[in-house]
C-alpha positions as CSV (number, residue, x, y, z in Angstrom):
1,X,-22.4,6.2,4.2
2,X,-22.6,2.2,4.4
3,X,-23.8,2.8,1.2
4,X,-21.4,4.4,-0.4
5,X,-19.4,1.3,0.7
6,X,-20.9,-0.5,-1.2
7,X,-21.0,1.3,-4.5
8,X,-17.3,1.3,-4.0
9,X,-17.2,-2.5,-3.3
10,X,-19.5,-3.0,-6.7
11,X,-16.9,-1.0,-8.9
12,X,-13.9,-2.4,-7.6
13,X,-15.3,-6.1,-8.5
14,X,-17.1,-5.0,-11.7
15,X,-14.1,-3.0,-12.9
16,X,-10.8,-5.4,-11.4
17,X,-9.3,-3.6,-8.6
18,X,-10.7,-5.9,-6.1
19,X,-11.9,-10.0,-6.5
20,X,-13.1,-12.4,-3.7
21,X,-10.3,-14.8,-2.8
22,X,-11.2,-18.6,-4.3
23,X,-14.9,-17.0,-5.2
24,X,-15.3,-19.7,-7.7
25,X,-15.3,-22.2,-4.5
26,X,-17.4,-19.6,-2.6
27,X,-15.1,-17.4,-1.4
28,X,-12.7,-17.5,2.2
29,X,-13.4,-15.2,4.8
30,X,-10.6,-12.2,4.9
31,X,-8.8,-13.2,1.4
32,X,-8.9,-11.5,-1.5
33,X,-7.4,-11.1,-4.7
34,X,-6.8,-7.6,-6.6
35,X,-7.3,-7.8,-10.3
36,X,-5.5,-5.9,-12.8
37,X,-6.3,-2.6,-11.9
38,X,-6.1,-3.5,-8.2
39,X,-2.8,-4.6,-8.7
40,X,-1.7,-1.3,-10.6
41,X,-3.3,0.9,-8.2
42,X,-1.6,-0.8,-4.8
43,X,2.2,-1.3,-6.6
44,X,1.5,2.4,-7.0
45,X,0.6,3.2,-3.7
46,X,3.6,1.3,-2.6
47,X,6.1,2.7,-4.9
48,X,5.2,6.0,-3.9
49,X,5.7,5.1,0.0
50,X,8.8,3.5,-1.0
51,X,10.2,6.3,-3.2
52,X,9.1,8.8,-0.5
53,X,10.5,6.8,2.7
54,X,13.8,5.2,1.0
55,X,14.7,6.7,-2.5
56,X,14.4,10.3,-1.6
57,X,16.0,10.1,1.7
58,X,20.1,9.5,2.5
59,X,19.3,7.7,5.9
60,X,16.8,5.2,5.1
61,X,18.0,1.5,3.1
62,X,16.0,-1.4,2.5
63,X,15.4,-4.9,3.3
64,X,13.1,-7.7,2.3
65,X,13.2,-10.8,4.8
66,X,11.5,-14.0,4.7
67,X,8.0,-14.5,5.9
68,X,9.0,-17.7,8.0
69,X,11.6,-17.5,10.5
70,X,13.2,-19.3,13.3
71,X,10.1,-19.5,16.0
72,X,12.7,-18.0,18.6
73,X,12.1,-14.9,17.0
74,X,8.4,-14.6,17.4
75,X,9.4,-15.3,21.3
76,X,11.5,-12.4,21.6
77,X,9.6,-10.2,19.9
78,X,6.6,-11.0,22.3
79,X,3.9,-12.4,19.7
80,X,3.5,-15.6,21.6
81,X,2.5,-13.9,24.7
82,X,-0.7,-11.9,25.6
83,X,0.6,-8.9,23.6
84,X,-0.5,-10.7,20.6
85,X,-3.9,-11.6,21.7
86,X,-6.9,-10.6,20.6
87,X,-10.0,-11.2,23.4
88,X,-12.5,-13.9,21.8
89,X,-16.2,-14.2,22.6
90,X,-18.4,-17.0,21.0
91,X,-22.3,-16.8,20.4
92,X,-23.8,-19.8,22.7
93,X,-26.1,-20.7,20.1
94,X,-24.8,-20.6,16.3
95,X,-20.8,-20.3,17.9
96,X,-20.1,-17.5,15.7
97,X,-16.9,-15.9,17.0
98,X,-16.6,-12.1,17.6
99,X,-13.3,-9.8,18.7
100,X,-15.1,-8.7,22.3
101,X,-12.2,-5.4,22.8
102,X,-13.4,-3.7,19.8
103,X,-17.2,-3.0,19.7
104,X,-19.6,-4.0,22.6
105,X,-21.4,-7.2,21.2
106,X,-24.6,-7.3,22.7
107,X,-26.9,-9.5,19.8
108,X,-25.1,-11.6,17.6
109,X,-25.7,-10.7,14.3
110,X,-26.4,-14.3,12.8
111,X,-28.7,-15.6,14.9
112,X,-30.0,-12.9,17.1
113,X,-28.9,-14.7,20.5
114,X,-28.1,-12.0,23.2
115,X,-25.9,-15.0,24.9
116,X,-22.0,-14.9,24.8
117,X,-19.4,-16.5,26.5
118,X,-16.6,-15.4,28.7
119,X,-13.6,-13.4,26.9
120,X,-10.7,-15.2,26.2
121,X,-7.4,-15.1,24.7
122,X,-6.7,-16.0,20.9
123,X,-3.4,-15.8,19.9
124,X,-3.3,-14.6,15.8
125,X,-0.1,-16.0,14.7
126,X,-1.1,-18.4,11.7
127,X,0.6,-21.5,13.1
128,X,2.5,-23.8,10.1
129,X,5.3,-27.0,10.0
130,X,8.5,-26.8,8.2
131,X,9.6,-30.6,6.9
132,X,7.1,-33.9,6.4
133,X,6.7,-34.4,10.6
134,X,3.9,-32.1,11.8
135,X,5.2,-32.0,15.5
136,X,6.5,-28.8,18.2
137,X,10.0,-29.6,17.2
138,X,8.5,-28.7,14.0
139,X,6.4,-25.4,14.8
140,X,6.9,-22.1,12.7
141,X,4.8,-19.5,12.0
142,X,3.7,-17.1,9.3
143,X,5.3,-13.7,10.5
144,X,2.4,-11.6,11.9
145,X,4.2,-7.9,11.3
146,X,7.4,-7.6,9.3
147,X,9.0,-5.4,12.0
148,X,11.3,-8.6,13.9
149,X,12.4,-8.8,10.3
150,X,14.3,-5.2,10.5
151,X,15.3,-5.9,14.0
152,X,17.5,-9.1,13.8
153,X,19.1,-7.9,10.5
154,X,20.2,-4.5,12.6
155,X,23.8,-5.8,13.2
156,X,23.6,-7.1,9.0
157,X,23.0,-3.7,7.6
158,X,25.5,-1.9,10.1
159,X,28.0,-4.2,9.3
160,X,27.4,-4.0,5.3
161,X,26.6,-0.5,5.1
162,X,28.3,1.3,7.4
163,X,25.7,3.5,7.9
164,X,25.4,5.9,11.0
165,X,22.4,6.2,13.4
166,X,20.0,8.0,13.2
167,X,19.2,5.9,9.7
168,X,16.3,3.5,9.0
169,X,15.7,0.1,7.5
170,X,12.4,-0.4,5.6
171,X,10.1,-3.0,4.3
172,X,7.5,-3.7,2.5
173,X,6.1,-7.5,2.6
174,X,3.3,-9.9,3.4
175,X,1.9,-10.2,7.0
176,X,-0.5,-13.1,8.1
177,X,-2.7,-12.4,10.9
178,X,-5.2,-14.9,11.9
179,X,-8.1,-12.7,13.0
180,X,-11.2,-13.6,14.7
181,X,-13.9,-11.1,12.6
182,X,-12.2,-9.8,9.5
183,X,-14.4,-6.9,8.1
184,X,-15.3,-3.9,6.4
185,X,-14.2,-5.4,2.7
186,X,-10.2,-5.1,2.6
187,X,-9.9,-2.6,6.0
188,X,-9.2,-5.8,7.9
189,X,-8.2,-9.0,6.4
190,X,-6.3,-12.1,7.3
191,X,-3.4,-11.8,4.8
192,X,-2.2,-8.4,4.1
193,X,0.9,-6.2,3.7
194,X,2.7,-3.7,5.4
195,X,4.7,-1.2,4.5
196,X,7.4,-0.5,7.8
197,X,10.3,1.6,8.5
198,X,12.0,1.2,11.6
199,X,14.3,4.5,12.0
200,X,17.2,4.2,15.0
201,X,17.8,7.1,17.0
202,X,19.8,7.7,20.5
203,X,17.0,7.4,23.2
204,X,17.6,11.2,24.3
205,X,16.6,12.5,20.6
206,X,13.6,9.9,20.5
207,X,10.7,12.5,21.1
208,X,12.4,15.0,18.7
209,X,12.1,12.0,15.8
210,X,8.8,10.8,16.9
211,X,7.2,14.2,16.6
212,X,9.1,14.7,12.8
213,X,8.5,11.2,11.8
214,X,4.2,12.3,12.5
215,X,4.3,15.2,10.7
216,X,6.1,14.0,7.7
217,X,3.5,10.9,7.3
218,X,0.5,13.5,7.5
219,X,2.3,15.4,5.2
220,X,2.1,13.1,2.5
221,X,-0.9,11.7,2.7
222,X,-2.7,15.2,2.2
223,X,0.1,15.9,-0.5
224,X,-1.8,12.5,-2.3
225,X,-4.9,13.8,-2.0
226,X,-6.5,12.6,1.5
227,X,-8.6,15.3,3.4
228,X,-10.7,13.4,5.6
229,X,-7.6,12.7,7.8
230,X,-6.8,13.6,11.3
231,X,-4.0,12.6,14.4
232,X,-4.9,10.9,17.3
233,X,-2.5,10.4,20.2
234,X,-3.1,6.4,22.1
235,X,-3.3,7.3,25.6
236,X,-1.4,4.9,27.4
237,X,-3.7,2.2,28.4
238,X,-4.5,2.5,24.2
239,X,-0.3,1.3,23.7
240,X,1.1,-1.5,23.0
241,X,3.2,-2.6,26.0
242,X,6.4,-1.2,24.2
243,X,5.7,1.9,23.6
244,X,6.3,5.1,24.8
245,X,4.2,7.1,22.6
246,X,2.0,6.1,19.2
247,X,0.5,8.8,17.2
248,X,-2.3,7.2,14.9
249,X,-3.4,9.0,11.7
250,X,-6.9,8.0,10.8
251,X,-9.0,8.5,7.6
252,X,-13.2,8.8,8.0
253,X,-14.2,5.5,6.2
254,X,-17.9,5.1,5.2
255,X,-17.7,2.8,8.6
256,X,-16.3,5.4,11.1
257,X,-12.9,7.2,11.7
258,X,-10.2,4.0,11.6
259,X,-6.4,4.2,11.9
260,X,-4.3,3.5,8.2
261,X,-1.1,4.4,9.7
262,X,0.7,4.2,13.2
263,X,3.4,6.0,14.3
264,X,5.7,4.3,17.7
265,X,8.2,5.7,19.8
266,X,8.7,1.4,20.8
267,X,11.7,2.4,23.0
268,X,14.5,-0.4,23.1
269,X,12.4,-3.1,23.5
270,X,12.5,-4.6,20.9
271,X,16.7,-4.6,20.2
272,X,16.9,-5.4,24.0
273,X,14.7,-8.6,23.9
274,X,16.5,-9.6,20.9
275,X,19.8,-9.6,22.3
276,X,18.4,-11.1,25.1
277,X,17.4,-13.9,23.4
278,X,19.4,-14.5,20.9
279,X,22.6,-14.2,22.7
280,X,23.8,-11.4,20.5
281,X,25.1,-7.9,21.1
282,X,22.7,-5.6,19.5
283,X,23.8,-2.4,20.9
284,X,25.3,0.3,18.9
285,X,28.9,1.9,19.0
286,X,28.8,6.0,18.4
287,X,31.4,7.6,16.6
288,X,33.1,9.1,19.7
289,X,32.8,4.8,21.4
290,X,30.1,5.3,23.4
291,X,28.0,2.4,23.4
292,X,23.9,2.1,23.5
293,X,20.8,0.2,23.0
294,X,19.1,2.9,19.9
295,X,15.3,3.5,20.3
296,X,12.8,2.7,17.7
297,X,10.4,4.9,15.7
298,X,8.0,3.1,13.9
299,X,5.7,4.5,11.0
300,X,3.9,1.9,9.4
301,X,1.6,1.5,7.4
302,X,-0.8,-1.0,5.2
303,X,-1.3,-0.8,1.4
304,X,-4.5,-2.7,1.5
305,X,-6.0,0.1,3.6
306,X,-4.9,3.1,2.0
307,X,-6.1,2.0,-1.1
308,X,-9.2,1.8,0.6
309,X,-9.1,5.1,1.7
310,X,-8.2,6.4,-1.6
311,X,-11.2,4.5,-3.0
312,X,-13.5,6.3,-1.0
313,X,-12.1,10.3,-1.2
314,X,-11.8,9.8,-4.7
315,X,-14.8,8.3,-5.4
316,X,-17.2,10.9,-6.8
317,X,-21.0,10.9,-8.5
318,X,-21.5,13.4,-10.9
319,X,-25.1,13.3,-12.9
320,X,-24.9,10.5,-14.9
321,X,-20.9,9.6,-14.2
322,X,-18.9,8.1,-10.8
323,X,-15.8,9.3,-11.6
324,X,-12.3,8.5,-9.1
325,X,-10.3,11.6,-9.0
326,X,-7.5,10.0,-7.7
327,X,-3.7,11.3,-7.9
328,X,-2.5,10.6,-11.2
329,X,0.9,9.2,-9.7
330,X,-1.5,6.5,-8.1
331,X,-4.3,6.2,-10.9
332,X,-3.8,2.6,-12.4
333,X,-3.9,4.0,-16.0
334,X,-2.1,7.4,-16.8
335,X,-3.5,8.4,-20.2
336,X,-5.9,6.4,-22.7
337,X,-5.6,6.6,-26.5
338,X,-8.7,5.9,-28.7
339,X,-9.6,6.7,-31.9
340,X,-12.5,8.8,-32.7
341,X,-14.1,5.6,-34.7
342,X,-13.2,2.3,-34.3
343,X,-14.1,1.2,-37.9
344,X,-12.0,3.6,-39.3
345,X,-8.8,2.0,-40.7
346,X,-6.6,5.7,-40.9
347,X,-7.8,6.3,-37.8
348,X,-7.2,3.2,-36.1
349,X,-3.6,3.4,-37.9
350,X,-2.8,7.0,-36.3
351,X,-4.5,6.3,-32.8
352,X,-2.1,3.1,-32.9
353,X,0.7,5.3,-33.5
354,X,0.4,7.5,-31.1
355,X,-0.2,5.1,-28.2
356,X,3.1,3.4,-29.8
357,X,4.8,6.5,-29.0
358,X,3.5,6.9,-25.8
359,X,4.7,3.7,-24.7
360,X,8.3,3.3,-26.3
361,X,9.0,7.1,-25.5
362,X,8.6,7.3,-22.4
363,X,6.5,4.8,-19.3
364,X,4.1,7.3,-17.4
365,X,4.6,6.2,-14.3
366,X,5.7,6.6,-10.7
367,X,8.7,4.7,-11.5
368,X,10.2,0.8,-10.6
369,X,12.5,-0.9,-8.7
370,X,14.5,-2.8,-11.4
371,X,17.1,-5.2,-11.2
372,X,18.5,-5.7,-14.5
373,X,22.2,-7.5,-15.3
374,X,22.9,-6.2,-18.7
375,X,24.2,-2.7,-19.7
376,X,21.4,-0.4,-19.2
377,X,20.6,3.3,-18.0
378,X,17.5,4.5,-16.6
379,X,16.8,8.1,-16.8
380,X,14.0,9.3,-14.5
381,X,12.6,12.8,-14.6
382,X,9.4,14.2,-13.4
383,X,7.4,10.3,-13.1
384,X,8.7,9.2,-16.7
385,X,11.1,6.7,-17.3
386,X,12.8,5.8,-20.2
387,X,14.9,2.6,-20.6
388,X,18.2,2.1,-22.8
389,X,19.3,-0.8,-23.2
390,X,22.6,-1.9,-25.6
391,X,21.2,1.2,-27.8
392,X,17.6,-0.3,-27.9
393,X,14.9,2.3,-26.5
394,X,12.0,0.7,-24.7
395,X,9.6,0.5,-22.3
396,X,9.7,-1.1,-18.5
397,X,5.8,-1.0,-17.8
398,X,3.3,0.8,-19.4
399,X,0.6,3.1,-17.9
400,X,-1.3,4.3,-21.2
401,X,-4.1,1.9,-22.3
402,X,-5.9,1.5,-25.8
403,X,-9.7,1.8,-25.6
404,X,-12.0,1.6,-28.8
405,X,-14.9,0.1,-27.0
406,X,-18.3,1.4,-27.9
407,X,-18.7,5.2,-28.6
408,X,-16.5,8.2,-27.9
409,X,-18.7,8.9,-25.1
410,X,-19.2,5.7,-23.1
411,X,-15.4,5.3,-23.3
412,X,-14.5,8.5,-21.4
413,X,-17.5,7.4,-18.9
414,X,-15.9,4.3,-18.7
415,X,-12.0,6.0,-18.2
416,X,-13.6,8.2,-15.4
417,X,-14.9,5.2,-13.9
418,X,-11.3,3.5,-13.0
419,X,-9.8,7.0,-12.4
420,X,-8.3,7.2,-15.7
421,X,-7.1,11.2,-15.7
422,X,-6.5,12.0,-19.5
423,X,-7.8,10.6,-22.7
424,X,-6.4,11.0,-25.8
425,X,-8.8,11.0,-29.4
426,X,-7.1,10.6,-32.7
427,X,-10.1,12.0,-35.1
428,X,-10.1,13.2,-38.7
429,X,-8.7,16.8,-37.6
430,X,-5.6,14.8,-36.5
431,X,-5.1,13.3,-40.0
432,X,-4.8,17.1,-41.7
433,X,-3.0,19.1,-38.8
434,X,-1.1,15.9,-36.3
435,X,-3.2,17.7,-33.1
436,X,-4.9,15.3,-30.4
437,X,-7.9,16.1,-28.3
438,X,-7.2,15.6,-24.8
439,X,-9.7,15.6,-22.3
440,X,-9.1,16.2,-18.4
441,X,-11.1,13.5,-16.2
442,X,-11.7,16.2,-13.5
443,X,-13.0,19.1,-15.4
444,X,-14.2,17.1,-18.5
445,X,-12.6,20.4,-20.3
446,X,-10.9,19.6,-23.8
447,X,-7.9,20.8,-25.3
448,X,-6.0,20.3,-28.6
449,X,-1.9,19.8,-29.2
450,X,0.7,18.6,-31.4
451,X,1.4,14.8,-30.9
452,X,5.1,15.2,-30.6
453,X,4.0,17.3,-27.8
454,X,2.2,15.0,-26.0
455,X,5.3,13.8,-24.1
456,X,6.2,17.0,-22.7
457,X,2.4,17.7,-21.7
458,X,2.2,15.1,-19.7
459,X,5.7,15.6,-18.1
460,X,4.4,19.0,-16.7
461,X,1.0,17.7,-15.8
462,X,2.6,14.7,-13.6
463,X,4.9,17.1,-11.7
């Protein structure tokens, strides 16, 4: 299994999902950078939470707040205190530092020493200074969950939106947590991203919530293709000191069965402490004037590791091909034109048109959040998206890709490698009758149509 971990590590470097962070200085412990595929494949993953969790839902808006905020709110929300600790035990001899409340350490594993100290408590907030003095007066902090985010812009969305409990408020942003050991490649690192939704309920209708809220989240993860997935209730020495109930959904890594999502009943905690600190009524009015504190459920959820766990389900080897059968709403490239030769000029021509079309037709995708300020209308059916624009047709992103690298058959090899799920060949057939060969990634089956029907094809395959 470790090995498998790192066959995937290999690909994602060799092939751009996944770079070292500053490797050209020698690297920094818990960064990393995702390359151009990378980048595709987690904007996907997070377009599809956000589409599922915001777009498609009436009771669910979103939010983006800053990373920095005042340090008061960090106090509140009780990551100054022990509940943001992580236990810290050092190696006598070669100092290395290791988390002691997740595995039992008993040899360190750089030296060999069997020698540790006494636990103690780490807090994992990375500490920073806003303005030129560096002093307490000065003191912020890089937000270590984007949760306090939601909660002290409750009163802001009420007040703008109108909108009626139960409803949620979700984010998806950077988090920062200094931690003592990251590991297993991107399953724990030091600068991350979360994607949160904090849904408000009245505290008699909390359970009722909390147990829809789990089975929706398991839902769509097996709905993208995750089977090595189970649920696992936190008994309640397990829970964060908020909580009344957390459900954890965890995938079977190469390194064990770890948790990619969470799902909280936190109670009123966190509105309560926020009122009480920040002097401001955050209780809620119903429609008939009764008046109290809502309860929290909180699924979230990180990008970083689900693409992680997507890596590994989808990563297959067959004979002489590794192939990544992931969803094609989450495959960085949706469809790859080539032409049968590349040092054919009238095939080149046609292969060029038909990826042309592709692209200004229609933008395979899961879709975008766009903001644009001139006269436009987006049409979205069935993942394609087509842009007007004053009358101009065109393209927001683009998911098909040209490829006329080496011969026909080290360029599907090399599709199936990054999880590519159709490829389209222009070859001299084309030239007499306008048909394409497409080839499935899965199956490796081929099959010829029109190309003005390659738009449509695609349409039904993506729903």
């Amino acid at each position: 299994m470790e090995k498998k971990l790192e066959k995937i590590v290999s690909l994602t470097k060799r092939r751009g999902f996944v770079f070292p962070g500053s490797e050209i200085y020698g690297g920094l412990s818990g960064f990393y950078d995702y390359g151009p595929l990378g980048a595709e494949l987690k904007f996907n993953i997070k377009q599809e939470w956000w589409k599922e969790i915001v777009q498609n839902r009436d009771d669910v808006v979103g939010l983006s707040s800053a990373i920095i905020m005042n340090p008061k709110v960090w106090e509140a929300s009780g990551h100054l205190g022990e509940g943001f600790a992580d236990l810290l035990i050092e190696c006598k001899k070669c100092h290395k530092r290791y988390k002691a409340d997740e595995d039992e350490i008993k040899v360190c594993e750089n030296c060999g020493s069997k020698e540790f100290t006494e636990p103690r408590r780490f807090n994992i907030l990375f500490k920073t200074f806003i303005g030129p003095v560096e002093d307490s007066a000065s003191t912020a902090y890089l937000r270590g969950e984007t949760t306090p985010g939601i909660i002290v812009n409750f009163k802001n969305i009420i007040d703008s939106t109108g909108i009626k409990i139960p409803f949620g408020i979700a984010q998806v942003g950077k988090s920062f947590r200094n931690e003592i050991n990251p590991k297993d490649f991107i399953f724990r690192t030091r600068e991350f991203e979360q994607m949160e939704l904090e849904y408000f309920v009245k505290p008699q209708d909390a359970d009722k919530y909390f147990n829809e809220w789990v089975d929706l989240r398991m839902d769509w993860y097996k709905k993208l293709g995750l089977k090595n997935i189970r649920k696992r209730e936190q008994s309640k020495e397990e829970r964060a000191h908020y909580s009344n109930a957390t459900a954890d959904i965890e995938y079977e890594f190469p390194f064990g069965w770890k948790e990619i999502e969470g799902i909280a009943n936190r109670g009123d905690f966190d509105l309560k402490n926020h009122s009480k600190y920040s002097g401001e009524d955050l209780s809620y009015t119903g429609e008939s004037g009764e008046k109290f504190v809502p309860y929290i459920i909180e699924p979230s959820a990180g990008p970083e590791r689900l693409m992680l766990a997507f890596l590994c389900e989808a990563y297959n080897e067959e004979k002489d091909r590794v192939v990544l059968k992931l969803n094609p709403k989450l495959a960085p490239v949706k469809v790859a034109v080539f032409p049968l030769l590349a040092n054919k000029p009238e095939l080149v021509k046609k292969a060029k048109e038909t990826l042309n079309l592709l692209k200004r037709d229609s933008v395979i995708g899961t879709g975008a959040i766009i903001d644009l300020s001139i006269e436009e209308k987006l049409e979205a059916k069935n993942g394609f998206y087509n842009l007007t624009v004053s009358g101009v047709r065109g393209s927001i992103f683009s998911k098909v890709a040209w490829d006329d690298r080496g011969n026909i058959g080290k360029r599907y090899y090399s599709q199936d490698e990054i999880g590519t799920p159709w490829c389209v060949t222009i070859d001299y057939q084309t030239l007499e009758d306008n048909t394409v060969t497409i080839r499935d990634r899965d199956t490796t089956e081929q099959e010829r149509i029109k190309v003005e029907n390659l738009k449509n094809h695609f349409q039904e395959k993506l729903k």
